[in-house]
C-alpha positions in Angstrom: -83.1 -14.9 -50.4 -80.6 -17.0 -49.0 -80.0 -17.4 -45.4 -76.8 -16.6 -43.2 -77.2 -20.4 -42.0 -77.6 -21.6 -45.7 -74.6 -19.6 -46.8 -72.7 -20.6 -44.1 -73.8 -24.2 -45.3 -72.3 -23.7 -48.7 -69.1 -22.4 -47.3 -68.4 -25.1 -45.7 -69.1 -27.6 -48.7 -66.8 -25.5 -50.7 -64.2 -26.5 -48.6 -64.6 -30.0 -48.2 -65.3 -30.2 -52.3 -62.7 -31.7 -54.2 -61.9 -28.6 -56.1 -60.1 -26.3 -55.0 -61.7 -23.2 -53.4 -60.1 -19.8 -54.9 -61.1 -16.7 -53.3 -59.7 -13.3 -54.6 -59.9 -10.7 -51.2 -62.3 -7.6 -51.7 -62.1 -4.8 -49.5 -65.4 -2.9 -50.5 -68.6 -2.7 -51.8 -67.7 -2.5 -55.7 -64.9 -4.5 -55.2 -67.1 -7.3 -54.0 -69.3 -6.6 -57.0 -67.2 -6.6 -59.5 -65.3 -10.3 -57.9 -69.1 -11.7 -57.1 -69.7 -10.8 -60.9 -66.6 -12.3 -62.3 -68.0 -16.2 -63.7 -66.2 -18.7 -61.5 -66.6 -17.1 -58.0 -68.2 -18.9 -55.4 -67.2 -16.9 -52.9 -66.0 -13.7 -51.2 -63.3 -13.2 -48.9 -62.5 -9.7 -47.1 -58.5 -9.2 -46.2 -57.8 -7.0 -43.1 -55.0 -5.5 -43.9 -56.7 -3.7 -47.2 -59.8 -2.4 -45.4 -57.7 -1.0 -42.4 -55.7 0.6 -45.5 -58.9 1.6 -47.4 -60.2 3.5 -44.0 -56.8 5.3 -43.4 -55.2 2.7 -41.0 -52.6 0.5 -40.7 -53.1 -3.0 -40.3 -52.9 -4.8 -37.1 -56.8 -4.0 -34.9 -55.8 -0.3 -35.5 -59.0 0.0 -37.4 -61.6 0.2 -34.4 -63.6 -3.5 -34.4 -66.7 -1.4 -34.7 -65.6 0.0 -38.3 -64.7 -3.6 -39.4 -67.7 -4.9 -38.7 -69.5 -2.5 -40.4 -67.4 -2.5 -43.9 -67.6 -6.6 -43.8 -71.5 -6.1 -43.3 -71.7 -4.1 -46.0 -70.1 -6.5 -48.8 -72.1 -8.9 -47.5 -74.9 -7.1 -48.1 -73.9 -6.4 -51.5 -73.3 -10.0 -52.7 -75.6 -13.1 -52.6 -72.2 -15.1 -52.1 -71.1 -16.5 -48.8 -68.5 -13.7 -47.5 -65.6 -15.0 -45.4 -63.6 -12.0 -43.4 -60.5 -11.7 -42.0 -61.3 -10.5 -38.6 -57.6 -10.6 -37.7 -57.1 -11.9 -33.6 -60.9 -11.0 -32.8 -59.8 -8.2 -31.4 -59.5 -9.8 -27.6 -62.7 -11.0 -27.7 -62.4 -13.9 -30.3 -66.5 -15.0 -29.3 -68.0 -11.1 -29.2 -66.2 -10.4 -32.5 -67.6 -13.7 -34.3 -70.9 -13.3 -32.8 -71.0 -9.8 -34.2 -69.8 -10.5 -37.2 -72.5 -13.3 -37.9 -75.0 -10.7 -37.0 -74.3 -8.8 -40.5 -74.2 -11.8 -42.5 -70.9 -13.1 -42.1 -70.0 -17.0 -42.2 -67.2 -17.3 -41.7 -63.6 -15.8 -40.6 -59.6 -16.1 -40.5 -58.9 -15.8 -36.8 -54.9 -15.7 -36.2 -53.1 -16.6 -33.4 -49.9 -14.4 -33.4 -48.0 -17.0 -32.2 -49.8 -16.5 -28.6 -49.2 -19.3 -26.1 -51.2 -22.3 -27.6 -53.4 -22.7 -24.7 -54.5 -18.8 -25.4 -54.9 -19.4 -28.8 -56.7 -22.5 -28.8 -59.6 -20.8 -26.2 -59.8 -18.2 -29.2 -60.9 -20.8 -31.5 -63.4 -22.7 -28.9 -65.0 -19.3 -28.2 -65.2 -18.5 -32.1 -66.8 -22.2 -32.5 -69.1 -21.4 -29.8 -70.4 -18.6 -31.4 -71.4 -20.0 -34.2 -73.1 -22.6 -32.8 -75.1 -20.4 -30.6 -76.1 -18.6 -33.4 -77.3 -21.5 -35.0 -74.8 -21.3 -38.0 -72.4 -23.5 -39.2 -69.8 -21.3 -39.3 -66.1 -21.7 -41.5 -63.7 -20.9 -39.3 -60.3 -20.2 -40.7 -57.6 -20.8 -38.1 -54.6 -19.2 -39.0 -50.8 -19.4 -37.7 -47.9 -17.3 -38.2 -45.7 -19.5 -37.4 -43.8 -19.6 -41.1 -44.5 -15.8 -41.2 -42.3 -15.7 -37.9 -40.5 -18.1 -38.1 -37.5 -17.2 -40.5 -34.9 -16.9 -38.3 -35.6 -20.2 -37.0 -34.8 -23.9 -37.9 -37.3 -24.8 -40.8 -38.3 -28.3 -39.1 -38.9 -26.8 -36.0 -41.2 -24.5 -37.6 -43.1 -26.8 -39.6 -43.5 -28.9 -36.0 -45.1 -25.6 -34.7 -47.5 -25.4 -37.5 -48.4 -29.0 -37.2 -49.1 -28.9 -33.3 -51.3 -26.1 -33.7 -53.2 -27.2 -36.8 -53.8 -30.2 -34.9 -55.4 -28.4 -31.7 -57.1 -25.8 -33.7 -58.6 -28.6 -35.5 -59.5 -30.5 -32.9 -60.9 -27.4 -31.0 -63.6 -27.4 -33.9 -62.2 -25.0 -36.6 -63.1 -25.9 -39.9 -59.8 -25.4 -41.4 -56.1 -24.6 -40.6 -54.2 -21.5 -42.7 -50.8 -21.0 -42.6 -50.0 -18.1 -44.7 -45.9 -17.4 -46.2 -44.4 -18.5 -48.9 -44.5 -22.1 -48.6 -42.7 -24.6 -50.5 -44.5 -27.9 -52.3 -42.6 -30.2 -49.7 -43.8 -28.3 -46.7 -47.4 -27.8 -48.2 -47.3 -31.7 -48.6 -46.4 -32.5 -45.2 -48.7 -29.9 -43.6 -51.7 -32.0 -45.5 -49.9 -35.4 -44.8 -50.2 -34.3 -41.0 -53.9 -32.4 -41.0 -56.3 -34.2 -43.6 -57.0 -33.7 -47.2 -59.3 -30.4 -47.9 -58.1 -29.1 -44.3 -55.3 -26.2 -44.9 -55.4 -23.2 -46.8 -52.8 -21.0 -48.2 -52.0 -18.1 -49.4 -51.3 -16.9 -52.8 -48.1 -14.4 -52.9 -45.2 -14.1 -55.5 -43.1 -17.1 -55.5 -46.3 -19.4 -53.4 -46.7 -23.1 -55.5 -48.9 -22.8 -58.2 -52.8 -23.8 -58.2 -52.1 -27.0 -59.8 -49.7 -28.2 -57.1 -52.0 -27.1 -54.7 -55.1 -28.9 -55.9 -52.9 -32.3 -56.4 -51.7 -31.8 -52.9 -55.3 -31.9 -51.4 -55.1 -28.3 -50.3 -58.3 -26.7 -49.4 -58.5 -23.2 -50.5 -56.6 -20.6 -51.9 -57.0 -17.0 -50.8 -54.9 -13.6 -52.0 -55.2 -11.5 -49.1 -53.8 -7.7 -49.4 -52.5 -9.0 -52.9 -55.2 -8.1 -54.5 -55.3 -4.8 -53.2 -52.0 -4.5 -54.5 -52.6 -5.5 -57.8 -55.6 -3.0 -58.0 -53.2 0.1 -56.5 -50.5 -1.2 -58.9 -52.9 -0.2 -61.6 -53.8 2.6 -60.3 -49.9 4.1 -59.8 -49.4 2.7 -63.5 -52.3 4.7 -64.4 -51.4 7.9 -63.0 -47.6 7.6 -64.5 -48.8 6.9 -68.2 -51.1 10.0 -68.0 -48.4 12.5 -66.6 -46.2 11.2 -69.2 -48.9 12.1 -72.1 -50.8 9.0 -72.1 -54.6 7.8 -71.2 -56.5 5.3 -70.1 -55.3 1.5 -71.1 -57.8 0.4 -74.2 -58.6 -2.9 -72.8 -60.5 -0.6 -69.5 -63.9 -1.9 -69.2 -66.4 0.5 -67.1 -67.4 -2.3 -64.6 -69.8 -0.1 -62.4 
């Protein structure tokens, strides 16, 4: 059996590999299976926002951290495959909340900053680093800024200088890479890698996001779906549910994957 400290290991060489890293967001045991499963995954990632809404609540640290721990602990259980999760702020305790989450298998983690002071933010990322470390795991941490998700009412250059400065100190703080999720064009993706290294931010996938090829030639690092994949699960679903009320069944391409 692979170890957390050998998974962890792999993680991190899947970012600094010169492919691209895609990672399609589970939010459950099966749903891991059936990603882990799919040929071409190399690794798991949790999203947040769809386990808070797969345990009844909203998105944001409403879920209590012990719950989150737990349902990341279980797909990591469930898969042989380094699991990333989104552990959201850490939940005030940026260290405890890694620690933990290393303690049921977890290597490695989005932590986001919410756009708090960068001195604040930046002692997040040196306690998450720390943690790994004590725990003797080289742990991926994923430091992630809203500043394009909060930043739309504000002048596009002085957004992207945002981003940049805090790339730069999350970087240099000891995160493994920098992820600035919202729909980001190729000229800003380009200048965010110009500014922080090859293989050093991720994104986000979304409708209207630059397509994977654009993202591998710019030297991006990884790819991730968050909720979206929820989405496109629930959209099924709903579609599901109208087709039968209207008369119909189940699609013929369904495939019983469980």
């Amino acid at each position: 059996m692979t170890t957390t400290a050998e998974k962890a290991a792999e993680l991190l060489r899947l970012h600094t590999d010169p492919e691209l890293l895609l990672v399609v967001n589970v939010w459950d045991a099966i749903t891991a299976e059936v990603v882990a499963d799919t040929p071409g995954t190399k690794a798991l990632a949790t999203a947040s926002h769809s386990i808070a809404a797969a345990h009844g609540y909203p998105d944001g640290e409403v879920i209590p951290r012990d719950e989150m721990i737990a349902a990341v602990g279980l797909i990591a259980r469930t898969v042989e495959l380094p699991v990333t999760a989104d552990l959201e702020a850490g939940y005030g305790d940026a260290g405890g909340t890694i620690a933990r989450a290393i303690d049921v298998g977890i290597v490695g983690a989005n932590l986001e900053d919410q756009m708090k002071p960068l001195p604040e933010a930046v002692a997040a990322v040196e306690a998450a680093v720390a943690a790994g470390e004590r725990a003797g795991v080289p742990f991926v941490l994923n430091a992630r800024t809203d500043a394009f998700l909060r930043g739309a009412d504000r002048d596009p250059e002085d957004v992207l200088a945002d981003a940049v400065e805090r790339g730069r100190a999350y970087l240099d703080a000891g995160a493994s890479n920098f992820f600035a999720p919202g729909r980001l064009d190729e000229q800003t993706v380009g200048r965010l890698v110009e500014a922080l290294g090859e293989r050093k931010v991720n994104l986000i996938g979304i409708p209207g996001s630059i397509d994977l090829a654009t993202a591998r030639r710019l030297g991006v690092a990884r790819v991730s779906y968050g909720p979206w994949s929820q989405n496109v699960a629930l959209t099924a679903l709903s579609n599901l549910a109208a087709d039968v009320y209207n008369g119909g069944g189940l699609p013929a391409d369904t495939r019983k994957l469980n």
